[in-house]
C-alpha positions as CSV (number, residue, x, y, z in Angstrom):
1,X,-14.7,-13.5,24.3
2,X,-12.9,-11.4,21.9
3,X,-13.6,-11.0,18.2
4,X,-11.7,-13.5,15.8
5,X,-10.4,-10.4,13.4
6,X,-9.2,-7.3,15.9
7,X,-8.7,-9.2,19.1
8,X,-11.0,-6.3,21.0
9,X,-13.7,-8.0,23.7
10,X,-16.8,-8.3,22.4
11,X,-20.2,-6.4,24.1
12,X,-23.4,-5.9,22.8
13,X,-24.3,-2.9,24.4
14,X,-22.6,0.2,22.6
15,X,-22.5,0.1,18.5
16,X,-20.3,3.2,18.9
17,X,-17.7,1.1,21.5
18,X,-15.2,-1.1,19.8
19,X,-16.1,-4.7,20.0
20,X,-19.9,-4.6,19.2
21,X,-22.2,-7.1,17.9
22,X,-25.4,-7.7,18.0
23,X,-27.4,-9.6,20.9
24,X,-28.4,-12.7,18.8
25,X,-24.6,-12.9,17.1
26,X,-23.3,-12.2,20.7
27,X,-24.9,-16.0,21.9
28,X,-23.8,-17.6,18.9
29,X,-20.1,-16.7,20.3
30,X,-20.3,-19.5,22.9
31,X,-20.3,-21.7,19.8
32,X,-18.3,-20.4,17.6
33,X,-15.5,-17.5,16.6
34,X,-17.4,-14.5,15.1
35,X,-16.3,-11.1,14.2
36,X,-17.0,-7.7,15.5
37,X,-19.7,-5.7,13.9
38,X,-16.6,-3.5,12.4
39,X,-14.1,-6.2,11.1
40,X,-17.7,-7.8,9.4
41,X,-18.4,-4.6,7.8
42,X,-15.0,-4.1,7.1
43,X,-13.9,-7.6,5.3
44,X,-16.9,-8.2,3.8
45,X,-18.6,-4.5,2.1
46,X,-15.2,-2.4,2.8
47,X,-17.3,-0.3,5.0
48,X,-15.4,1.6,8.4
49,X,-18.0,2.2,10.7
50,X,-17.2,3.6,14.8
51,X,-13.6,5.6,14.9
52,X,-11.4,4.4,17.4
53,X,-10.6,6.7,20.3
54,X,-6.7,7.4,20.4
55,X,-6.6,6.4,24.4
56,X,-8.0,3.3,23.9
57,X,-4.5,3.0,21.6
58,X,-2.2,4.2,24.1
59,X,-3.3,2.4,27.1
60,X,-3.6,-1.3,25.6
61,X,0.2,-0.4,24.3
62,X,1.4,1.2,27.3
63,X,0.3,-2.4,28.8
64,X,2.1,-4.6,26.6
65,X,5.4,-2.7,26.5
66,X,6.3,-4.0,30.1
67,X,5.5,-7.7,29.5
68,X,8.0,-7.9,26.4
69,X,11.7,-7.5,25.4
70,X,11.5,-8.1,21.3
71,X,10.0,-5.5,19.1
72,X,8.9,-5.3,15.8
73,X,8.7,-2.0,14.5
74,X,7.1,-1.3,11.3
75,X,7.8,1.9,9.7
76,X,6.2,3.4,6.2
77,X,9.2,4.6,4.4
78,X,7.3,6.8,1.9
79,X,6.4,8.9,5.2
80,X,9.3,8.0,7.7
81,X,9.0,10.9,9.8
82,X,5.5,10.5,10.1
83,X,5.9,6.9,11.1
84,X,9.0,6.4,13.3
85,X,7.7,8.0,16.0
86,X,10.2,9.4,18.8
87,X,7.5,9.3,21.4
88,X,7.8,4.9,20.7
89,X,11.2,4.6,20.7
90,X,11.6,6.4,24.5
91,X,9.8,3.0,25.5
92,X,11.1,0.9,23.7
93,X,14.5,1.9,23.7
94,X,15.4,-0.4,26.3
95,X,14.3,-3.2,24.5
96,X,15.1,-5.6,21.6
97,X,14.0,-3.5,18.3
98,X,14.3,-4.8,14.9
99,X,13.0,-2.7,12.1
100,X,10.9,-4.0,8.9
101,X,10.0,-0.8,6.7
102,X,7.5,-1.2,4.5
103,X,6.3,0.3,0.4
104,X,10.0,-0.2,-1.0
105,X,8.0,-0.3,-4.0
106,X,6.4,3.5,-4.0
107,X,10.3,4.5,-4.6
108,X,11.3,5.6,-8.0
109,X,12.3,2.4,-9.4
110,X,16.3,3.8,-9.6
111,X,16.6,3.7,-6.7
112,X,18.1,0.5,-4.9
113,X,18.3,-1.4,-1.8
114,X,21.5,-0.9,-1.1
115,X,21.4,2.8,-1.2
116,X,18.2,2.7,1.2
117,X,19.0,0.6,3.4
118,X,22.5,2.2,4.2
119,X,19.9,5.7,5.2
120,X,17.9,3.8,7.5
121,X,20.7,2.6,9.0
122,X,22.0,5.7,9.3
123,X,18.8,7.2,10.5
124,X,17.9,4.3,12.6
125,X,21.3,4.1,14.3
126,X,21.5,0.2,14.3
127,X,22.8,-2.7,12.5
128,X,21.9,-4.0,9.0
129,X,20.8,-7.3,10.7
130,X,18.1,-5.1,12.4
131,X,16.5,-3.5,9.5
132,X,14.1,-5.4,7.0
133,X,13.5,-3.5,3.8
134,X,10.3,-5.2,2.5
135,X,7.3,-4.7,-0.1
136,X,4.3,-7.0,0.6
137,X,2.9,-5.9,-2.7
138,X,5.7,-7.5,-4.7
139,X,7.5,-9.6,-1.9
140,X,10.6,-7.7,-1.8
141,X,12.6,-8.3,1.5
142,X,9.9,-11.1,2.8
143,X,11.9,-14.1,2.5
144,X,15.2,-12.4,4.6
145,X,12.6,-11.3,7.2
146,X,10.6,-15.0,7.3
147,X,13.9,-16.6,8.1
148,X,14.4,-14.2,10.7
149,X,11.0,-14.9,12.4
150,X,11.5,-18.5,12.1
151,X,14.9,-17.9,14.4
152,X,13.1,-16.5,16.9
153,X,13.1,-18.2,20.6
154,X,10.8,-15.7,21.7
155,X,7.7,-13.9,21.2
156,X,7.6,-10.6,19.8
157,X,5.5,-7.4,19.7
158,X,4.3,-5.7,16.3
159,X,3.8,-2.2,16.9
160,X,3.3,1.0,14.2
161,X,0.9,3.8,13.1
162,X,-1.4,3.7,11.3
163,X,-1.9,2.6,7.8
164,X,2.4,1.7,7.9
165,X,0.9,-1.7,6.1
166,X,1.7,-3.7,9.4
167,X,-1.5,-5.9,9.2
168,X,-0.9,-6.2,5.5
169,X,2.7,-7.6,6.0
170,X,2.3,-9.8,9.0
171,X,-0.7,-11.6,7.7
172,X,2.2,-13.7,5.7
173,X,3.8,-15.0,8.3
174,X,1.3,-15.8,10.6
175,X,-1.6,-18.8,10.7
176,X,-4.4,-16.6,11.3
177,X,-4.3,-13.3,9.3
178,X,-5.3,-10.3,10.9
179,X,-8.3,-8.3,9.7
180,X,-6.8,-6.8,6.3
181,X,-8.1,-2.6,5.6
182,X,-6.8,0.5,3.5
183,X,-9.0,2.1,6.5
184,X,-6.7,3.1,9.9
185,X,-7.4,1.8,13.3
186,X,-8.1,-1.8,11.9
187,X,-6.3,-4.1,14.3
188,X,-8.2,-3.0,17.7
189,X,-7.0,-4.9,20.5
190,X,-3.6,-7.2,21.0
191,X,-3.9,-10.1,18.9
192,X,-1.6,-13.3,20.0
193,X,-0.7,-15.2,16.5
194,X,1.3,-18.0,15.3
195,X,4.5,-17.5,13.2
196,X,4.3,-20.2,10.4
197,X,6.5,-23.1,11.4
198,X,8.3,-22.0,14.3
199,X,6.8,-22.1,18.0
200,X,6.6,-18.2,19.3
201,X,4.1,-15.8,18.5
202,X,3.2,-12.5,17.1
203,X,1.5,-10.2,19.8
204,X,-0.2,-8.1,17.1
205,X,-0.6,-4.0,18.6
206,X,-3.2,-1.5,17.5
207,X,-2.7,1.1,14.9
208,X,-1.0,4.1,17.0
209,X,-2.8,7.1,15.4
210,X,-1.1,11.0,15.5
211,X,-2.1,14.1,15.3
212,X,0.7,15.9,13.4
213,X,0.2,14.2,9.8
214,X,-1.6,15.6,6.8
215,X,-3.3,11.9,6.4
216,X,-3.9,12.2,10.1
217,X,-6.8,15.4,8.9
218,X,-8.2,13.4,6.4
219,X,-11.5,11.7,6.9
220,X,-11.2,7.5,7.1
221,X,-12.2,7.3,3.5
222,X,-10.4,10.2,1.8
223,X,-7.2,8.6,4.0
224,X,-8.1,5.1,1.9
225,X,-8.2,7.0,-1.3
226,X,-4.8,8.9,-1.0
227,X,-3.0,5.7,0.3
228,X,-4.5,3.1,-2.6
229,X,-1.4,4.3,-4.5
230,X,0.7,1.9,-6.9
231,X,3.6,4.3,-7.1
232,X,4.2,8.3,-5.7
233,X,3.9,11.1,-8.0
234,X,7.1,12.8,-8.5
235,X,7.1,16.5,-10.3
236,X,10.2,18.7,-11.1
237,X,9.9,22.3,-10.4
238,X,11.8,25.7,-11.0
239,X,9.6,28.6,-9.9
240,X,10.6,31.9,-9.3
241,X,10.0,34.1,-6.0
242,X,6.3,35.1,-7.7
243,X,5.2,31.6,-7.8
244,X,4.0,29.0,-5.3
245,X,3.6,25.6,-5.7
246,X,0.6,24.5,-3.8
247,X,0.5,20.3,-2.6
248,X,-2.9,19.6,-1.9
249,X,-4.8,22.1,0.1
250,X,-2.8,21.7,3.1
251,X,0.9,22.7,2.1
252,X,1.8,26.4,0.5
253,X,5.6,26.3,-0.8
254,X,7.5,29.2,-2.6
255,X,11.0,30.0,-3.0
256,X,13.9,32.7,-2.0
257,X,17.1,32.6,-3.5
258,X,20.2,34.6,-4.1
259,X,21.4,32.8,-7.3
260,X,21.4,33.5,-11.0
261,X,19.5,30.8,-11.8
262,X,16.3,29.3,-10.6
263,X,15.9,26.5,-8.1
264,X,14.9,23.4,-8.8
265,X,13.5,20.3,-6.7
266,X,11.3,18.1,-6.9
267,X,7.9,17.1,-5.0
268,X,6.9,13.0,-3.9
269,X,3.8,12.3,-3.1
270,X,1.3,9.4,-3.2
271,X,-0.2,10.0,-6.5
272,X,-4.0,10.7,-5.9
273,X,-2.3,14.1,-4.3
274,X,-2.6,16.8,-6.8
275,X,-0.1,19.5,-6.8
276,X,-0.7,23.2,-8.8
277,X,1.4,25.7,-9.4
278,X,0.3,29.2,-9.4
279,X,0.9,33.1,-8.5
280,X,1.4,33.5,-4.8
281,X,-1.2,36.5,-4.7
282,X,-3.8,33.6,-5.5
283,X,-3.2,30.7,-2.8
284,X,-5.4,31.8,0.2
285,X,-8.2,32.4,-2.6
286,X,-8.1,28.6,-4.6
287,X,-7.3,26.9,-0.9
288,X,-10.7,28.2,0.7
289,X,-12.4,27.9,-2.7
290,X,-11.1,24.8,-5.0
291,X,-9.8,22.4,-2.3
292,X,-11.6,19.0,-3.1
293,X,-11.4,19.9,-6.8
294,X,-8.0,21.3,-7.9
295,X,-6.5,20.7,-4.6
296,X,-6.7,17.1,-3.2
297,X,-6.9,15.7,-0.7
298,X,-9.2,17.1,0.7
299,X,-11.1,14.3,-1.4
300,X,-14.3,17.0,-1.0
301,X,-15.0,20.6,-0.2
302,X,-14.4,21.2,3.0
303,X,-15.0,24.3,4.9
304,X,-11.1,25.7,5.1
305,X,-12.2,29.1,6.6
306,X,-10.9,28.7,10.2
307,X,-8.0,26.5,9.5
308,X,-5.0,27.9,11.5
309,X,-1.7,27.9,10.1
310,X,2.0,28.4,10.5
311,X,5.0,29.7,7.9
312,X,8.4,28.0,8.5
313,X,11.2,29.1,6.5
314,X,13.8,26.4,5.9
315,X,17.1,27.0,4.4
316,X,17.9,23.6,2.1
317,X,20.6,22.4,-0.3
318,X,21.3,19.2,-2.8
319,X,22.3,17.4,0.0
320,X,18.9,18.1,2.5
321,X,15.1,17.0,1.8
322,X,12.4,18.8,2.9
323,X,9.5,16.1,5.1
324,X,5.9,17.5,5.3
325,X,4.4,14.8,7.4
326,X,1.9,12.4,6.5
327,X,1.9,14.2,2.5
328,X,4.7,14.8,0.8
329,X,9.1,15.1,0.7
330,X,11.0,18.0,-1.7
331,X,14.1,16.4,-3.2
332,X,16.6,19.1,-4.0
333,X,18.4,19.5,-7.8
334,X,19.9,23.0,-7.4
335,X,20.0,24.7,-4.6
336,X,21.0,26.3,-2.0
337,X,17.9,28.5,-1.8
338,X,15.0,29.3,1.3
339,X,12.2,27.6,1.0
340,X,8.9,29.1,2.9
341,X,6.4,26.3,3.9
342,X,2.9,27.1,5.0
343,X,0.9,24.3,6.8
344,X,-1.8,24.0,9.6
345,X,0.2,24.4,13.0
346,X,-0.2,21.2,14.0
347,X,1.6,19.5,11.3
348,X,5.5,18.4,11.6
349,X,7.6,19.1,9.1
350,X,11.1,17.8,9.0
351,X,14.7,18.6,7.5
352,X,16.8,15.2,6.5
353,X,19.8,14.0,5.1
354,X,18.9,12.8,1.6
355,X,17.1,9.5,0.7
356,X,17.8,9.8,-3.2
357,X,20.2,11.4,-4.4
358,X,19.2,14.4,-6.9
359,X,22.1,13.5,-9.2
360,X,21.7,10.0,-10.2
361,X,22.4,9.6,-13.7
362,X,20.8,6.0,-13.7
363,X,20.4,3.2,-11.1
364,X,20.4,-0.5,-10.6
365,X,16.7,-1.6,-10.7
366,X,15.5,-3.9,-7.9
């Protein structure tokens, strides 16, 4: 018997174990559907209880990869390195991959389809008719990607980190929504649902959650907080080679350059992400001692002491962005100039051909 709202199997034995319910809800399962002591929390207090171990993930994916030839993969374009993962496409490669990416609406509102969907495919190496730009906040994209659904003669695998807003998007299309959370790990087990008036079926995959994203050191709740965003922050800097723009307590960035005049970029990031410029002299000292307060996330104090980090130095211009996974992208004005990034040594960061373009004068709204 398997819980109505994750699709994990149910036990009664382990609260910490996915899947748990009580003894006496247990025998009312014969009976009827129930829902996992999690999903109930979940949909009804917005409480996360029990993480989810990573392996768990991986080996109910690693099962479902060889049973299916279409794939669905969501990817989060607000963090698209962090999201499109290369480790997924080795396995999938071989298979049938479409592509819907989701939170058009957290881009700057100048900026248009057209414009992003010519990057991804780009990026993604495919054809228009494989990439879905959608919003499930304001329904952008949703229709096109229906209609595509409704085609289908087979089934097909969702599959994506995270917190990409997979559950969020799919629960339109399908007769029996998925358990819907801001908190990661939410969909459990592989969940076989109905697309709305055609005859093949969603095969619903867990949240795939990594290790070399900001958001993936953030504590389930602080993780909520920083992704309950209606729109990313976006902050124009010129600093000179004294200065040193800290993003959150996680990311260090100052600037070399060899120009008469100052560089200038500027930071995205979801919007409960403070930034704070200061003198380089005083980063270690407001990191260790203000993070939770002036530097967010973290969304508390946290002990920073023994945090081991690494300095990348990155050589960009107007026509290259600058990807700290899972927190935040630099958008070049005037460049060229080096910029030096200091983060914890597990944490990606990534150099990229433009999303939007530091020149626009003015764009087409959506």
């Amino acid at each position: 018997m398997k819980c109505k709202g994750c699709g994990v199997e149910l036990q009664h034995v382990n609260p910490e174990r996915p899947g748990y319910v009580p003894l006496e809800i247990m025998e009312k399962a014969l009976e009827e559907e129930i829902l996992c002591q999690r999903c109930y929390k979940i949909k009804h207090y917005g409480k996360l209880i029990t993480p989810v171990n990573e392996n768990f993930f991986m080996e109910q994916l690693s099962t479902v990869l060889k049973k299916f030839q279409n794939f669905l993969y969501i990817i989060d374009i607000s963090d698209f390195e962090g999201t499109y993962r290369e480790e997924i496409m080795e396995k999938i490669s071989h298979k049938n991959v479409f592509y819907a990416v989701t939170k058009f609406d957290l881009l700057p509102k100048s900026v248009c389809a057209g414009e992003v969907q010519n990057w991804l495919k780009k990026r993604l190496n495919v054809s228009n008719d494989k990439i879905f730009l959608t919003s499930s906040k304001n329904g952008f994209g949703l229709r096109k990607l229906e209609k595509f659904l409704v085609s289908l003669n087979d089934d097909i695998v969702v599959l994506g980190v995270a917190n990409v807003g997979k559950s969020s998007l799919i629960s339109r299309f399908c007769e029996d929504s998925p358990t819907i959370s801001p908190f990661p790990g939410t969909t459990l087990g592989i969940v076989k649902r109905k697309i709305k008036g055609s005859r093949t079926y969603f095969y619903d995959t867990p949240g795939i959650i990594t290790n070399d994203r900001v958001l993936d050191m953030l504590s389930p709740e602080c993780q909520a907080k920083i992704l309950a965003t209606r729109e990313l922050s976006r902050k124009t800097y010129k600093i000179n080679a004294s200065q040193s723009i800290l993003v959150s307590a996680y990311c260090c960035l100052r600037v070399e350059y060899n120009t008469e005049k100052l560089p200038i970029f500027q930071i995205f990031a979801p919007a409960g992400v403070k930034f704070h410029l200061t003198k380089s002299e005083k980063t270690n000292k407001l990191i260790l001692e203000r993070n939770g307060e002036v530097l967010v996330p973290p969304c508390k104090k946290t002990n920073l002491d023994g945090m081991r980090w690494k300095e990348q130095r990155i050589n960009l211009d107007e026509e290259k962005e600058l990807v700290i996974s899972g927190l935040a992208w630099i958008n070049v004005k005037r460049g060229p100039f080096t910029m030096i990034v200091k983060v914890p040594e597990n944490i990606s960061i990534h150099i990229r051909d433009k999303l939007i373009n530091p020149k626009r004068k003015g764009g087409k709204n959506r």
